[in-house]
VOVODREN-319488 format. One record per residue (C-alpha): residue number from 1; residue in three letters; x, y, z. Coordinates in nm, 3 decimals, m for minus. Layout:
<atoms>
NUM,ALA,X,Y,Z
...
</atoms>
This chain:
<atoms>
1,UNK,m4.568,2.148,m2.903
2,UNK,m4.593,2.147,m3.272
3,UNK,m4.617,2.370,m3.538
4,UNK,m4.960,2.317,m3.611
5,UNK,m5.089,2.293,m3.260
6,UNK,m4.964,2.592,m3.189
7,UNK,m5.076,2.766,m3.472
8,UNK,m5.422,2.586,m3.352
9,UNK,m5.401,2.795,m3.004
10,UNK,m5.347,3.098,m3.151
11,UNK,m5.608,3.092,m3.424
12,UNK,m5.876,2.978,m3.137
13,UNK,m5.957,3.330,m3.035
14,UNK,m5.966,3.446,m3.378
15,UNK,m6.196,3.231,m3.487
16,UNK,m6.436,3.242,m3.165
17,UNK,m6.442,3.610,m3.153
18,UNK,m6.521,3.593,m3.505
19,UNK,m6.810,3.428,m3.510
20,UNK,m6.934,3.624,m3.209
21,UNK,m6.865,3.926,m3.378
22,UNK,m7.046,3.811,m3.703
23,UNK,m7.369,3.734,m3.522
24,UNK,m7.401,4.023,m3.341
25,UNK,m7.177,4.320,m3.380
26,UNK,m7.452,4.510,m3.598
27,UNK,m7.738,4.428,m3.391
28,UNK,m7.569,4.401,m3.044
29,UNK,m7.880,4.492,m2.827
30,UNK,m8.182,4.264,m2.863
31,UNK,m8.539,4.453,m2.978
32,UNK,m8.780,4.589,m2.690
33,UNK,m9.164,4.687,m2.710
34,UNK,m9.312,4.864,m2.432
35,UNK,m9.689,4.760,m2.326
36,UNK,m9.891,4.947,m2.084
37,UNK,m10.213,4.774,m1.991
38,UNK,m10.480,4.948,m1.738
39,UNK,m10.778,4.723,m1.709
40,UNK,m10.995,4.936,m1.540
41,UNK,m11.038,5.189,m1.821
42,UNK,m10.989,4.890,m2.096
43,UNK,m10.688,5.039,m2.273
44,UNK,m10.328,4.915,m2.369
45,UNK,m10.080,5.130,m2.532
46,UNK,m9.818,4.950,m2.734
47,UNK,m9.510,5.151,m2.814
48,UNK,m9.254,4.955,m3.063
49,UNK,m8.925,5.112,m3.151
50,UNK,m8.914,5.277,m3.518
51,UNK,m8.570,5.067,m3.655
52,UNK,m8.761,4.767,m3.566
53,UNK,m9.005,4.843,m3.737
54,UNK,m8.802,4.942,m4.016
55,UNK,m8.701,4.556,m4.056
56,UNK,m9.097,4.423,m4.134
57,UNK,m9.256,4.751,m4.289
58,UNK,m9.112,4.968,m4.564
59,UNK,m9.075,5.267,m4.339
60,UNK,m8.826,5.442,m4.613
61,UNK,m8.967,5.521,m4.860
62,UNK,m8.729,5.708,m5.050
63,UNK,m8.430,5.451,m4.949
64,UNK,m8.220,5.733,m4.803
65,UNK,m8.185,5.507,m4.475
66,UNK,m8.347,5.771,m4.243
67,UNK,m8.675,5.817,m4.124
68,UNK,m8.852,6.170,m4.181
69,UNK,m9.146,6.276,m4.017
70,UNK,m9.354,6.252,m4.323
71,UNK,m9.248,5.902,m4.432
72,UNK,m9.369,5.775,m4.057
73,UNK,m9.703,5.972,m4.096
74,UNK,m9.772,5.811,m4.457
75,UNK,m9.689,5.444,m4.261
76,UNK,m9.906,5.485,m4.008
77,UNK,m10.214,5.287,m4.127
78,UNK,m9.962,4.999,m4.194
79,UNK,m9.799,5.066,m3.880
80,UNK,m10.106,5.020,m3.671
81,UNK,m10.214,4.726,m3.897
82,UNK,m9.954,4.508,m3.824
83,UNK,m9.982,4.644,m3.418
84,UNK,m10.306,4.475,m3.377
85,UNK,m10.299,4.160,m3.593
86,UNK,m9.991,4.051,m3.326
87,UNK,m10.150,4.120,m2.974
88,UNK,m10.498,3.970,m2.866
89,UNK,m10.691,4.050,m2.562
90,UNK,m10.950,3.769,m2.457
91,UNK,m11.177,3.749,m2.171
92,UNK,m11.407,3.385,m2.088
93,UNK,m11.673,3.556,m2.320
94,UNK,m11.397,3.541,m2.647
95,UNK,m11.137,3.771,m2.792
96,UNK,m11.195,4.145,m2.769
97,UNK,m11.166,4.404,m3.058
98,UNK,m10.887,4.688,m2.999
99,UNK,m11.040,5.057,m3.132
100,UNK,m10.733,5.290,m3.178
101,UNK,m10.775,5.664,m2.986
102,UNK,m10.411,5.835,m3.039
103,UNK,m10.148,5.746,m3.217
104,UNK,m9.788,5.913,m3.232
105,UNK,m9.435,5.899,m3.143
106,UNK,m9.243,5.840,m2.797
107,UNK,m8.855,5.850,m2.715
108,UNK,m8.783,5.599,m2.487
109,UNK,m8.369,5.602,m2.363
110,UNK,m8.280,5.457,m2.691
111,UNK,m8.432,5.624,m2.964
112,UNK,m8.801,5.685,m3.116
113,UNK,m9.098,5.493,m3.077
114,UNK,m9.386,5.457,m3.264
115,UNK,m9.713,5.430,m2.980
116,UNK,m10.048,5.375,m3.057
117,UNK,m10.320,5.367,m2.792
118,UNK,m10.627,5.196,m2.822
119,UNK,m10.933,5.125,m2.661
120,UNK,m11.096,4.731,m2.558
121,UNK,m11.375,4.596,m2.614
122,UNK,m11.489,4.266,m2.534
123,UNK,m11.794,4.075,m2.593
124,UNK,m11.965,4.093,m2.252
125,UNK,m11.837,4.439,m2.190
126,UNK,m11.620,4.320,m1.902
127,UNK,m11.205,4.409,m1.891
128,UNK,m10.984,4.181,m2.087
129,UNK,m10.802,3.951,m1.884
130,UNK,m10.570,3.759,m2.113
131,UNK,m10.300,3.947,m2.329
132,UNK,m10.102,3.781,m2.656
133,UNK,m9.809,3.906,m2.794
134,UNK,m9.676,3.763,m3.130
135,UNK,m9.468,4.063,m3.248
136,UNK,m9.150,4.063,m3.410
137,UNK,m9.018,3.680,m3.239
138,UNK,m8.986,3.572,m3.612
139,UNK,m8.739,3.866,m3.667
140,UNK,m8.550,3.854,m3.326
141,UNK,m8.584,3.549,m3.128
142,UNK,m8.420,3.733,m2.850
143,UNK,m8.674,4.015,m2.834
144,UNK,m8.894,4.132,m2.541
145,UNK,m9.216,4.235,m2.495
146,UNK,m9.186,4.457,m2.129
147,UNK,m9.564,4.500,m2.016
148,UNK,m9.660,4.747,m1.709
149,UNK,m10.009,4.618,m1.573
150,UNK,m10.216,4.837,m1.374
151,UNK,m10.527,4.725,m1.244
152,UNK,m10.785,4.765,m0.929
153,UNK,m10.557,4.603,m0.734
154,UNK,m10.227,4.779,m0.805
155,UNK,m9.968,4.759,m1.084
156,UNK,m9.707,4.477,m1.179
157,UNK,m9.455,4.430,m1.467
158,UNK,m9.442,4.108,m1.645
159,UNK,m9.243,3.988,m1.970
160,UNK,m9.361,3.841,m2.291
161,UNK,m9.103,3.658,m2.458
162,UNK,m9.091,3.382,m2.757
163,UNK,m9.128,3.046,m2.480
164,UNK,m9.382,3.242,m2.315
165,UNK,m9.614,3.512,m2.514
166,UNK,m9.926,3.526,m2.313
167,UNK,m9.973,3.715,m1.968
168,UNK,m10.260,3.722,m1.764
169,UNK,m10.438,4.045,m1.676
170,UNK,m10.536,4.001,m1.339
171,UNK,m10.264,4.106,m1.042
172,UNK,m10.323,3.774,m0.850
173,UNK,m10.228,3.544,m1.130
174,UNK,m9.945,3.761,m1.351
175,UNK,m9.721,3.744,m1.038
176,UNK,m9.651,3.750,m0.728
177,UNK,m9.378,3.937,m0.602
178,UNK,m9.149,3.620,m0.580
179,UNK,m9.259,3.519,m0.958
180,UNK,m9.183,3.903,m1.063
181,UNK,m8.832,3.826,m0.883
182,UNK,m8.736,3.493,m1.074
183,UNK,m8.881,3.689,m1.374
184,UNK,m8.612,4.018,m1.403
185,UNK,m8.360,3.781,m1.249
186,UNK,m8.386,3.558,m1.540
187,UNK,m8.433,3.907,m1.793
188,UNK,m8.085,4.000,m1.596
189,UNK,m7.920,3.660,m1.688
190,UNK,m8.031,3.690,m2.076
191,UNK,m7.951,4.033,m2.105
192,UNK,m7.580,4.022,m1.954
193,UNK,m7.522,3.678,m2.216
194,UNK,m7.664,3.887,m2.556
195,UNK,m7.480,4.171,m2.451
196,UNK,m7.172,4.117,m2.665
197,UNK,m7.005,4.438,m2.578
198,UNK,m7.047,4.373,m2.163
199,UNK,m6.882,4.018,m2.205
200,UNK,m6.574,4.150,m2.430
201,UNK,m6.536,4.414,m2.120
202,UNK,m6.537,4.111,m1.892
203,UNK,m6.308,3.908,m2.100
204,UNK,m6.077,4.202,m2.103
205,UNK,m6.037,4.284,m1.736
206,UNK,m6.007,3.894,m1.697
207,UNK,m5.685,3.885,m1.864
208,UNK,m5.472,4.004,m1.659
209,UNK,m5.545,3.759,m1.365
210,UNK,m5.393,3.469,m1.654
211,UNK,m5.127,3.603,m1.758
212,UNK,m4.788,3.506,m1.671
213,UNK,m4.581,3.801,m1.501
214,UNK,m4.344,3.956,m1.644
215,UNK,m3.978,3.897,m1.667
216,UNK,m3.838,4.021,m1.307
217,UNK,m4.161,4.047,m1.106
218,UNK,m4.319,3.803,m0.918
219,UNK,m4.512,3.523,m1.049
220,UNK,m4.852,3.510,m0.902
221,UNK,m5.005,3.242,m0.711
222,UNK,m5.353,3.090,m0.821
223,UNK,m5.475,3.232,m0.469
224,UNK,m5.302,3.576,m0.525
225,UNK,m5.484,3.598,m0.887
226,UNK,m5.840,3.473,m0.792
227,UNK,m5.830,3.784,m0.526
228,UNK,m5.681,3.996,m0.825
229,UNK,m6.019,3.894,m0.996
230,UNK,m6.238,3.907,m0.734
231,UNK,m6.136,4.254,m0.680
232,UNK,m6.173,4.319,m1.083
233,UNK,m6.544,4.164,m1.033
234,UNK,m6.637,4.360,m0.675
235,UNK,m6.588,4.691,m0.823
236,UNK,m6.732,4.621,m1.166
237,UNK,m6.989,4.460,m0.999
238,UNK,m7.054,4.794,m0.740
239,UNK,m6.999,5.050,m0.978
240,UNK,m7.292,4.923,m1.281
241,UNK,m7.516,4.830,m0.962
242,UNK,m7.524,5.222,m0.843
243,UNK,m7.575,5.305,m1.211
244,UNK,m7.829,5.086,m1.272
245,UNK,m8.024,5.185,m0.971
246,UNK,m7.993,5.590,m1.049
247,UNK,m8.067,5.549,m1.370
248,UNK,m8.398,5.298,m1.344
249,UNK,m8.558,5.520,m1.034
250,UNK,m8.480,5.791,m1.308
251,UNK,m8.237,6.002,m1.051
252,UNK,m7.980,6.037,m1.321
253,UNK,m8.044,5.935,m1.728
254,UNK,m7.769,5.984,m1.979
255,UNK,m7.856,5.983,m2.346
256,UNK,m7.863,5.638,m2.404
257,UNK,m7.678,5.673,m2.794
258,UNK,m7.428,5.839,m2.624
259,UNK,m7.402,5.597,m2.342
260,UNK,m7.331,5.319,m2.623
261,UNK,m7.073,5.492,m2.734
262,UNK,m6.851,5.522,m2.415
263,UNK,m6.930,5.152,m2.358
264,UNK,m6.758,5.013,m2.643
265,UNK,m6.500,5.305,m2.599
266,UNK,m6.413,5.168,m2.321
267,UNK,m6.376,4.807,m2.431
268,UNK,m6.067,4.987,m2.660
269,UNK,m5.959,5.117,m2.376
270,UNK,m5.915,4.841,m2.146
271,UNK,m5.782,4.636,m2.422
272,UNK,m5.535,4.897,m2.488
273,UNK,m5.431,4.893,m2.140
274,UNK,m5.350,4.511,m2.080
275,UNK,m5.060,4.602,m2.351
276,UNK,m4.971,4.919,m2.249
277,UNK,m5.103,4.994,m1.864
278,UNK,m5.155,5.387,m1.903
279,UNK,m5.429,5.388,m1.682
280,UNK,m5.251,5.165,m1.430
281,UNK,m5.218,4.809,m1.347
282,UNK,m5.483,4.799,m1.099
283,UNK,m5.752,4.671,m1.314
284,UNK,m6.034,4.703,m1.076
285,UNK,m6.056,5.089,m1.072
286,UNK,m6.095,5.052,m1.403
287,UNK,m6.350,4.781,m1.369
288,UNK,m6.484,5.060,m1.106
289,UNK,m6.509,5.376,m1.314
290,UNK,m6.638,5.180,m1.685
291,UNK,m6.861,4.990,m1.469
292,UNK,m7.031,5.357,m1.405
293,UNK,m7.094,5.317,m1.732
294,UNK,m7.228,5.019,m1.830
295,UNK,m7.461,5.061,m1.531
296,UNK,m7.690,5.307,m1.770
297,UNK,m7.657,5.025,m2.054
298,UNK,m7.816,4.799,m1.862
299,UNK,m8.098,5.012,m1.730
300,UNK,m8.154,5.103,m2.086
301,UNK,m8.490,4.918,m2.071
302,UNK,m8.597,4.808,m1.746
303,UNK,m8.565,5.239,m1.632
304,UNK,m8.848,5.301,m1.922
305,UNK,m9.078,5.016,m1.765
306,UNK,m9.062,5.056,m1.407
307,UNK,m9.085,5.435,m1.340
308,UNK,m9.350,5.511,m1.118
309,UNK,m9.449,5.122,m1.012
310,UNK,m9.442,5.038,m0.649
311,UNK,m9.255,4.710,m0.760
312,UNK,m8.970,4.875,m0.937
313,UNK,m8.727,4.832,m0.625
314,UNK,m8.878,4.450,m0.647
315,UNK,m8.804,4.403,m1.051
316,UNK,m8.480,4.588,m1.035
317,UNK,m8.343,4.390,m0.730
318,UNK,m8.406,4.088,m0.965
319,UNK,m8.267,4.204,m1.277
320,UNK,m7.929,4.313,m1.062
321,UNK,m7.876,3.965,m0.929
322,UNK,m7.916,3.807,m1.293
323,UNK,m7.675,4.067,m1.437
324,UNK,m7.477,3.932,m1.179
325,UNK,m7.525,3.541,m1.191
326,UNK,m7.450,3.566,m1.596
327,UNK,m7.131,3.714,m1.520
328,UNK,m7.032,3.513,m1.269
329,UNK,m7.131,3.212,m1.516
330,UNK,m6.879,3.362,m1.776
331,UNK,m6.662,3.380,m1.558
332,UNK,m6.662,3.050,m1.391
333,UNK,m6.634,2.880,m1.734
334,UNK,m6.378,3.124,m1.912
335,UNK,m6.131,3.166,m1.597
336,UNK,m6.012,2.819,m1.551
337,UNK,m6.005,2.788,m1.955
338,UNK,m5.773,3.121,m1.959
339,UNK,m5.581,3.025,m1.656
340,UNK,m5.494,2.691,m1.767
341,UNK,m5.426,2.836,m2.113
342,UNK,m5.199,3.088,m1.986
343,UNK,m4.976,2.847,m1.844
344,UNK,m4.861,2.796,m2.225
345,UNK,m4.554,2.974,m2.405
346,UNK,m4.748,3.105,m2.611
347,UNK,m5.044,3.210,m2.440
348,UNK,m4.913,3.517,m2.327
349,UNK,m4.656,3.608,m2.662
350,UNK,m4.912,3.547,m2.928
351,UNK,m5.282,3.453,m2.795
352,UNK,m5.360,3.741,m2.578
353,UNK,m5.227,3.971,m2.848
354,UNK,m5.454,3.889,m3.078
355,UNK,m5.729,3.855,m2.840
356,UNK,m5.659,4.191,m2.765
357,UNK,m5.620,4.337,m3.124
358,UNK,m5.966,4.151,m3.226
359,UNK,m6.153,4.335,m2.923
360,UNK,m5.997,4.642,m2.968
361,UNK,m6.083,4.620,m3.374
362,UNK,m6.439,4.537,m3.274
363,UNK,m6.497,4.772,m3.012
364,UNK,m6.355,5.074,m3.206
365,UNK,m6.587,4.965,m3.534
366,UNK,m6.893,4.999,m3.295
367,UNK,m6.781,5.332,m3.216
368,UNK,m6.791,5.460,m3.543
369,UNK,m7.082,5.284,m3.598
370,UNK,m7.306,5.385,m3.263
371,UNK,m7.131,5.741,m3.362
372,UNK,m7.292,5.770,m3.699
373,UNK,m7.666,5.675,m3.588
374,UNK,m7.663,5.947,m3.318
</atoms>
């Protein structure tokens, strides 16, 4: 192998972690809004987080880079200005004006909200019975608006999103519970691939299972080594499911700030231990006891949508098994990439190194950074 190729392999992770890091390590979890439609008394409550709204409204005004109670008072009319000319509710008689009744702040597991409430009225006096959503897609193409429907006929969840930004109103058309299903499932799938800091955890625990052994131990078979992973996976997989369940039926809640933190702790953590095993070579109680963890990450947003609706168990099933399905789709493309990779000289002397030294860098900069907004 030459020089320059191998200087090629080693500067591979570099650069791909780079420009991973670049795109998201500031903004690492994609922008929510919380809508809460109950047709029979014609009102919708939209709840959208303050430090989003920070990015389209000049929230500080005194450019200290905090919010005071005063400053989010004196933005209110703007605030609720900017609500309304992004969501329309229509009925077959036209679109339907939205009169405001409260307005005020809510903490949802990751930090304050602002929430207005308001009132609908359409033209015919009937309920509304299509909603639009058009907020804040041109700032974050991956955000999410999570609506809870309630209507004569029970209550539903259903996702607005930039492909698809209008929901209808009425139970038998928003979804059925096999529609709700392939919804969260597919929520599950986006939100495990834009998590940057749950696939750096993944990539970490994967090492191991590609490495080369070392000098006077037994070299691994491919067999030995997909069981290695498997196990790595299982109790990853076990321990954020148990997590995410307590913490989206609201059993248990952890600060969610505070949650953030531990997560990209323990990215450090793990990457420190490839090098140096202090916590033990077997990865997968590892995998087990972060995955505890990363559980309440997940359930971040789906636990402040769901309490309370009969088709939580349905919507969190869902959202599980495409948490899931994107992991396994990392790792089905990254394994045999980092297995056939580690066959190399260098793979092991140089590449994983400086995986791990870029990871660790990364994960101990979001510390400090999660640290300092809490």
């Amino acid at each position: 192998m030459t020089y320059r190729t191998h200087l090629a392999w080693l500067t591979l992770p570099i650069g791909l972690l780079w420009l991973m890091f670049s795109a998201t390590a500031v903004a690492h979890k994609a922008s929510d809004s919380f809508i809460y439609v109950n047709t029979d008394k014609s009102e919708i409550r939209v709840d959208v987080a303050l430090r989003d709204l920070a990015l389209v409204l000049p929230l500080d005004r005194n450019g200290d880079r905090e919010l005071s109670g005063s400053e989010v008072r004196a933005s209110r009319d703007g605030i609720t200005r900017w609500m309304e000319q992004g969501i329309t509710l229509s009925n077959p008689s036209g679109n339907c004006r939205m009169a405001g009744q409260r307005w005020g702040l809510a903490n949802h597991s990751d930090g304050p909200y602002a929430a207005g409430l308001y009132y609908v009225h359409c033209p015919d006096g009937a309920a509304p019975d299509l909603l639009e959503y058009n907020l804040l897609f041109s700032q974050d193409p991956l955000h999410r608006g999570l609506v809870s429907l309630e209507t004569g006929e029970g209550s539903t969840l259903g996702v607005l999103a930039p492909d698809n930004r209008s929901l209808p109103l009425t139970i038998g058309q928003a979804a059925s519970g096999l529609t709700l299903f392939g919804t969260f499932v597919y929520e599950g799938v986006i939100h495990l691939l834009i998590g940057l800091d749950h696939i750096l955890f993944l990539l970490v625990l994967m090492l191991p299972a590609t490495m080369r052994a070392r000098k006077g131990t037994e070299q691994a078979g491919l067999k030995q080594r997909l069981l290695e992973l498997a196990a790595i996976v299982t109790a990853f997989t076990v321990a954020h499911s148990v997590t995410l369940a307590l913490a989206a039926l609201e059993i248990m809640r952890l600060p969610i700030a505070w949650v953030e933190v531990v997560i990209a702790l323990s990215i450090a953590v793990a990457a420190i231990n490839v090098m140096w095993p202090i916590l033990g070579s077997k990865t997968w109680k590892l995998a087990f006891g972060f995955g505890l963890i990363h559980g309440f990450g997940f359930a971040s947003v789906l636990g402040d949508l769901t309490a309370g609706l009969s088709q939580t168990v349905l919507a969190l099933a869902g959202f599980n098994i495409g948490v899931e399905l994107g992991q396994l789709g990392l790792l089905v493309v990254f394994f045999p990439l980092l297995y056939l990779w580690g066959k190399t000289d260098h793979y092991g002397k140089a590449a994983v190194p400086v995986i791990l030294i870029t990871v660790g860098a990364i994960s101990l900069y979001w510390v400090v950074e999660r640290t300092m907004v809490i």
